[in-house]
C-alpha positions, -999 to 999 in steps of 0.1 A, spaced: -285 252 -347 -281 223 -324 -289 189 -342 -295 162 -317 -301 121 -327 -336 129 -315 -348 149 -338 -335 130 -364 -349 96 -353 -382 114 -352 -384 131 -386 -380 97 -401 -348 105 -418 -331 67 -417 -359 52 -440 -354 47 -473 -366 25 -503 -376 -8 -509 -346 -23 -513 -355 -39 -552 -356 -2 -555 -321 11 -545 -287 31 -566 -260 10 -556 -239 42 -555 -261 47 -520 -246 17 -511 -221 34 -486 -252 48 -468 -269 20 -461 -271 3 -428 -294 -25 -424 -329 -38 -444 -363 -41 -422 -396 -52 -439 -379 -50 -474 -368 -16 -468 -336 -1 -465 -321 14 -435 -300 46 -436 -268 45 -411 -281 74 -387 -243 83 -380 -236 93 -416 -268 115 -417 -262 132 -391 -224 134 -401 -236 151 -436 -260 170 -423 -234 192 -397 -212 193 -424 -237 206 -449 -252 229 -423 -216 249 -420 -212 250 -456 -248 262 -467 -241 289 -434 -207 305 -453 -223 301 -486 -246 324 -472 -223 344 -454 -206 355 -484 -242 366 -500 -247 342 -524 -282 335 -537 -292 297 -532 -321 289 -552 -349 264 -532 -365 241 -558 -393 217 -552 -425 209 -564 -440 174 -551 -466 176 -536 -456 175 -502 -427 194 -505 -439 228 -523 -457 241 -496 -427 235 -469 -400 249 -493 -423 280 -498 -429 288 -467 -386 282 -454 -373 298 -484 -402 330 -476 -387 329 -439 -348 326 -446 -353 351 -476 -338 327 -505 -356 325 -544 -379 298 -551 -397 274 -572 -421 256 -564 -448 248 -590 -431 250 -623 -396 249 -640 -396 268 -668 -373 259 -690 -341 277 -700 -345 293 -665 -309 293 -662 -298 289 -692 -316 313 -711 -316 335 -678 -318 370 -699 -354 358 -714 -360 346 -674 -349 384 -661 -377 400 -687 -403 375 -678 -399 384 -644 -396 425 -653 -431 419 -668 -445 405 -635 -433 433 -616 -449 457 -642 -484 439 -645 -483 443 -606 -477 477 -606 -501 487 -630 -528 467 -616 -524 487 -586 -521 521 -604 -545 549 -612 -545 540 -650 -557 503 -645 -588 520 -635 -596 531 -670 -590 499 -684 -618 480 -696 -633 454 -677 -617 433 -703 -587 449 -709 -586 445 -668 -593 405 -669 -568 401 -694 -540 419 -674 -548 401 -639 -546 364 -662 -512 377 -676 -495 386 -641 -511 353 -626 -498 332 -652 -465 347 -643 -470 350 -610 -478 316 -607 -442 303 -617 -421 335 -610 -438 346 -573 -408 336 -555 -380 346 -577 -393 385 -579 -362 399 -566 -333 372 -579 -312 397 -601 -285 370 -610 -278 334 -618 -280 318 -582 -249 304 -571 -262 273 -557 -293 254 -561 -313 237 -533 -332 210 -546 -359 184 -528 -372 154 -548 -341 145 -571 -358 124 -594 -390 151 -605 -359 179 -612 -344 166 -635 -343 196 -662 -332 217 -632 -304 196 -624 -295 197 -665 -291 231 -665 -274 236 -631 -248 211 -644 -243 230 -681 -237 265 -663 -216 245 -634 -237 254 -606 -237 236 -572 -266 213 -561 -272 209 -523 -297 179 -520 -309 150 -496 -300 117 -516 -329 88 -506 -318 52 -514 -325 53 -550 -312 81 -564 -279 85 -576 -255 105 -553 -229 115 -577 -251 145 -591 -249 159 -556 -223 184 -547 -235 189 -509 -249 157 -497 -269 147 -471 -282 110 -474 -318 106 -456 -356 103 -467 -367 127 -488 -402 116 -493 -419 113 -453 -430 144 -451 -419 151 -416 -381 139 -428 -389 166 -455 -399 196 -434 -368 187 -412 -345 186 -444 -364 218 -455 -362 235 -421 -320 222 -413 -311 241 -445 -329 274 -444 -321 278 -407 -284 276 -419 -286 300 -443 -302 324 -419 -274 315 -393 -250 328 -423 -268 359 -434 -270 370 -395 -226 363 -392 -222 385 -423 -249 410 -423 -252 410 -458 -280 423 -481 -281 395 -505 -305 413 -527 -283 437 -549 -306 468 -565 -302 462 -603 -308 500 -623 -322 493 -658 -320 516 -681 -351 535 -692 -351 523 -728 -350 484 -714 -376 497 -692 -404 508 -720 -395 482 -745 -409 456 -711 -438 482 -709 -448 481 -743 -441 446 -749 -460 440 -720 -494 460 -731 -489 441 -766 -495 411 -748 -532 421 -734 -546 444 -762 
């Protein structure tokens, strides 16, 4: 992907904060204050973000899972939607937490979202009850609602996307306990020492978001096409794991 000052100038990126609002760690960043706000130096974004671009691309290129997280507002719907089209996991409306941490509670969660999905589609739904049948369909959309776009992740991701720094912050606690990597964009008043891939720029305009957004999942595409790798690795469970799920899962609505 070609980045050119442009595009860059357009999305917004080089505005930050108010400047009563700032980290001083972002202090290297920082370029000039207009109307009270702070000024990002364009050069260093666009420095950070080539950089970052070529190392989200062999992250990807190896086949690692990197997990896109954000759920402000105006950033759910755009993560969605690039993480859908590069084919990465994603959350977007809720972190549940011990997601990581507790990841074997996470994988049965999700195994009983895949089952209320198949079962509402199978011949034996049919004979449920209507209330047995409204039951079910509140189950899998309560987990549906926070699991939807980590269906398929059969592993601890090895990296974590994340927009909106300061609303993730139990995400970023649990990346850093299991030692996982955090790619981020770091606005003027967040703290860039959490950050392992850094890109300094806006994260709240939402056109500097869908840019951030769209820049990272186009690199992880780019990777995925070098390497021709099927990051999604087919996970057999066993039978017996597979009925315990079943059964706890029909507890659950009776």
């Amino acid at each position: 992907m070609e980045l050119n000052k442009a595009d860059f100038l357009e999305a917004g990126v080089q505005f930050g904060h108010y400047k009563n609002q700032w980290h001083p760690r972002m202090k290297e960043f920082i370029f000039s204050v207009k109307n009270r706000v702070h000024i990002m130096d364009l050069k260093q974004i666009m420095d950070h973000s080539n950089l970052v671009y070529d190392q989200v691309k062999e992250i990807a290129a190896k086949g690692d899972n990197i997990l896109f997280i954000g759920k402000k507002k105006q950033i759910s719907e755009v993560m969605k939607n690039e993480a859908l089209e590069c084919g990465s996991p994603f959350l977007v409306k809720k972190w549940p937490g011990g997601f990581l941490t507790n990841f074997k509670i996470t994988q049965r969660e999700i195994s009983k979202l895949q089952y209320f999905n198949s079962l509402i589609n199978s011949e034996q739904f049919k004979n449920f009850s209507k209330k047995e049948q409204t039951r079910v369909e509140k189950k899998r959309n309560k987990l549906n609602d926070v699991y939807e776009g980590v269906m398929n992740l059969k592993e601890i991701p090895k990296v974590m996307f994340i927009m909106g720094l300061k609303s993730e912050s139990i995400a970023i606690k649990e990346a850093k306990l299991l030692n996982i990597p955090i790619i981020s964009i770091c606005d003027t008043d967040t703290n860039p020492k959490i950050v392992d891939y850094l890109i300094p720029g806006n994260d709240d305009g939402i056109k500097s978001v869908a840019f951030f957004i769209k820049l990272i999942a186009n690199a992880v595409k780019e990777g995925k096409n070098i390497s021709k790798i099927n990051i999604e690795k087919p996970v057999i469970k066993n039978s017996t794991e597979n009925e315990s799920i079943e059964e706890e899962s029909l507890k659950e609505i009776k």
